[in-house]
C-alpha positions in Angstrom: -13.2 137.8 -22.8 -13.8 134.2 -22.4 -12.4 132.5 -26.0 -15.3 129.6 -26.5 -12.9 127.7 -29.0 -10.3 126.9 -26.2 -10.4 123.1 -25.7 -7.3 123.3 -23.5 -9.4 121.6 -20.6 -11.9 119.4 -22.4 -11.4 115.8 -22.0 -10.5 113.7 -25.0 -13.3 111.0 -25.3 -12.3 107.2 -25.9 -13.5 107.1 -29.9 -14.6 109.6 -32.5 -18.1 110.8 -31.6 -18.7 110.4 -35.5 -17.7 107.2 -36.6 -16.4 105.1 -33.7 -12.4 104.9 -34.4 -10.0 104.9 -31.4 -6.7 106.8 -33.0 -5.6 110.5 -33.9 -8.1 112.1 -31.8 -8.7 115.6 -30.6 -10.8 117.4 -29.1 -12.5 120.5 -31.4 -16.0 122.8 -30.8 -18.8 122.8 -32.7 -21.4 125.6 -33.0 -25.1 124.4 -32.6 -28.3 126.3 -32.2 -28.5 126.1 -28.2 -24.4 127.2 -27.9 -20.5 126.3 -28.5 -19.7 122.2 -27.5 -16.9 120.6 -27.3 -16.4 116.9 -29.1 -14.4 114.3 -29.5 -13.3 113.4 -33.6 -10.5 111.8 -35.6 -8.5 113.3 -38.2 -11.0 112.2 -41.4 -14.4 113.0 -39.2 -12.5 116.7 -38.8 -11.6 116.9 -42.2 -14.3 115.6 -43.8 -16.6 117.8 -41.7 -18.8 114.6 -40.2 -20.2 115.5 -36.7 -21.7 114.1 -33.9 -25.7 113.6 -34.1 -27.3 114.7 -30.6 -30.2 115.6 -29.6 -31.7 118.8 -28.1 -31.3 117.5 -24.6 -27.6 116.5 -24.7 -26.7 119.1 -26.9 -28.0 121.6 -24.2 -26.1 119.6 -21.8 -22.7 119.1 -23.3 -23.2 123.4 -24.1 -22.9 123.4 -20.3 -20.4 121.4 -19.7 -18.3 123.1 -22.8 -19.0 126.3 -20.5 -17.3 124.6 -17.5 -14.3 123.3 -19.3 -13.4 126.9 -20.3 -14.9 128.6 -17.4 -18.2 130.1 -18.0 -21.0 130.1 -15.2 -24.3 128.8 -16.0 -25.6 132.6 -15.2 -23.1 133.6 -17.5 -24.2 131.6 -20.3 -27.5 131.8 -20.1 -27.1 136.1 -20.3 -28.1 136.8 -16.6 -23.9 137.6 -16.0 -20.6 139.1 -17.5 -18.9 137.1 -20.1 -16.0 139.7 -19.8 
């Protein structure tokens, strides 16, 4: 079973994807309505629960590319494979 929340090969951006700021990053998922992403946010954006704003476009995208970090097929994601 393919674990969605693993972030163990997601890149770590440059700066929080909520407010901008350069230190104690990590990389965490996000649920949205198109999938699972992976983002880039400091420790107060995490704590305090702020998130990136994206569109449908890039959030469709970066659900793809959250798929490839951890594995995932397009085919498999979009329910025409296994995700076992």
């Amino acid at each position: 079973m393919v674990n969605l929340d693993d972030t163990r090969r997601c890149p770590v951006g440059s700066e929080c994807e909520g407010c901008g700021r350069l230190d104690e990053l990590a990389v965490l998922t996000g649920d949205t309505p198109v999938g699972v992403l992976c983002m880039t946010l400091c420790d107060a954006c995490d704590i305090v629960g702020v998130l990136p704003i994206l569109g449908p476009a890039e959030e469709t995208a970066r659900v793809l590319e959250h798929g490839q970090h951890v594995g995932v097929d397009v085919d498999q994601m979009t329910g025409e494979g296994d995700l076992a």
